[in-house]
C-alpha positions, 0 to 999 in steps of 0.5 A, a space after each residue: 729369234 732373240 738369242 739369234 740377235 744376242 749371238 749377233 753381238 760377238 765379232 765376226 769370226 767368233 759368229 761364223 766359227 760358232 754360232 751353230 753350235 751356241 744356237 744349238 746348245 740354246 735350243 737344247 737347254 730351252 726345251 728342257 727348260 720348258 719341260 721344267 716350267 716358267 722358272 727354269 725358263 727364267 734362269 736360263 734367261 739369267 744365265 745367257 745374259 749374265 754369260 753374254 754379258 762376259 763373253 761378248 766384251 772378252 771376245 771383242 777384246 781379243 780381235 786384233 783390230 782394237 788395238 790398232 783402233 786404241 792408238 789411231 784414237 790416241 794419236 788422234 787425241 793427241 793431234 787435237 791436243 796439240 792444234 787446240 793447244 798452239 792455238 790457245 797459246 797463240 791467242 788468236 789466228 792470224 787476223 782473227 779473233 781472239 782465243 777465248 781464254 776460259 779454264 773450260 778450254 783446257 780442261 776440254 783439252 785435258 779430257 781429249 787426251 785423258 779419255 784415251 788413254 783412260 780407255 787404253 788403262 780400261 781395255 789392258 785391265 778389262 782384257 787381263 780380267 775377262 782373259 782368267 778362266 775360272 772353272 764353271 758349274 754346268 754347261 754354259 749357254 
């Protein structure tokens, strides 16, 4: 069933705590939407991606492991800044061949760094976003 697989998307815990629920307001608004005809059907397609496709990241954003996640990956980022940038200051290892000394380098260098903390930037904004609760027409799917 598609909407089992769709359900799937959420995190674990939100899955076990839930699903029976979410499977059971689907089936319920599916079979009336099927009393109503092939349109109705269509809108409540619309409205549980549309409902997935803000739940599914705001539920993701609430695990507690993404943070640990969002640092490991800024550190990580970080690391390799400082290993490519000695090397490219140093200009070669010892005995080997030359660093290539391209403005391509740096700014690879410059993006390793940037896209975490970018990332960090979008997940805090993302997470403030998806944590406002608006008052919502109907029942959602």
């Amino acid at each position: 069933m598609l909407y089992r697989w769709l359900v799937s998307l959420y995190p674990y815990g939100f899955r076990q705590a839930y699903r029976d629920e979410l499977e059971a307001d689907f089936a319920l608004a599916r079979s009336e939407a099927a009393q109503n005809g092939a349109g109705a059907v269509l809108r409540l397609w619309l409205s549980v991606i549309a409902d997935l496709m803000i739940s599914v990241p705001r539920e993701w954003l609430r695990t507690p492991w993404l943070a640990v996640l969002t640092v490991a990956a800024l550190i990580a980022a970080m690391i390799f800044y400082y290993v490519v940038g000695r090397i490219y200051r140093a200009r070669a290892f010892a005995g080997g061949p030359r660093a290539p000394e391209s403005p391509e380098l740096l700014v690879l260098m410059g993006l390793m760094v940037l896209i975490p903390i970018a990332a960090v930037i979008l997940i805090v904004a993302a997470s403030r976003f998806l944590s406002v609760r608006t008052p919502h027409r109907g029942r959602r799917v």
